[in-house]
N, C-alpha and C positions, 0 to 999 in steps of 0.2 A: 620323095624325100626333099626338103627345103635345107638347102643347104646355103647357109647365110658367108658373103664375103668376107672374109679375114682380110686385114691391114697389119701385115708382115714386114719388119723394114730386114730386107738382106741383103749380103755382098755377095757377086758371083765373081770366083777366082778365073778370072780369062782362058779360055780352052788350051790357049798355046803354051798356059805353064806345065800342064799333066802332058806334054809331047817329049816322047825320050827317056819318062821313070824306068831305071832298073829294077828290070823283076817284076814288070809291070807290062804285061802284052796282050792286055784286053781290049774290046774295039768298045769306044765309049758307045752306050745307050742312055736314054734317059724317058722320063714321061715327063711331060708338060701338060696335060691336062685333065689334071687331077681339080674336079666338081671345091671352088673355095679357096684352092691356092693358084689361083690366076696370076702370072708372071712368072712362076717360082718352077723349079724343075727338078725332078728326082733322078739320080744316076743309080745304075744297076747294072749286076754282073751276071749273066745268063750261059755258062760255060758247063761241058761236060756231054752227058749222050742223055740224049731223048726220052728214052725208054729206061733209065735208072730207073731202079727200086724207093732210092729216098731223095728228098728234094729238101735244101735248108735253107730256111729262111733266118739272113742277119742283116738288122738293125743297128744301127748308132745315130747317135745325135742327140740333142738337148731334148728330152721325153717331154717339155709342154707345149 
C-alpha cells in the first residue's frame, strides 16, 4: 500500500495538563506510528477484562 505523507498543521495540549482530571484514572496510551500521520499521535482507552464478550470501538474528532 502507498500511503502518501499528509501535511497536518496540529496543537498538542502538553501531557502535564490531563495530570489530576477528576473521574479520570486511566494510564495514558497512545500510537505514534500510524503509516501518513508522522509527528501526530492517537490517545486510547484500553480498560476492562480480556476475555469480554464485546469490545467498543469510540471515535471523535473532526471526520476529514
Amino acid at each position: 500500500m502507498n500511503i502518501k505523507s499528509m501535511n497536518i498543521k496540529s496543537v498538542r495540549t502538553p501531557d502535564d495538563r490531563f495530570q489530576g482530571l477528576p473521574g479520570y484514572d486511566y494510564v495514558p496510551k497512545y500510537l505514534s506510528d500510524l503509516p501518513g500521520f508522522e509527528g501526530l499521535r492517537a490517545h486510547y482507552v484500553d480498560e476492562g477484562a480480556t476475555d469480554a464478550a464485546h469490545t467498543y470501538l469510540c471515535l471523535h474528532g473532526q471526520p476529514t
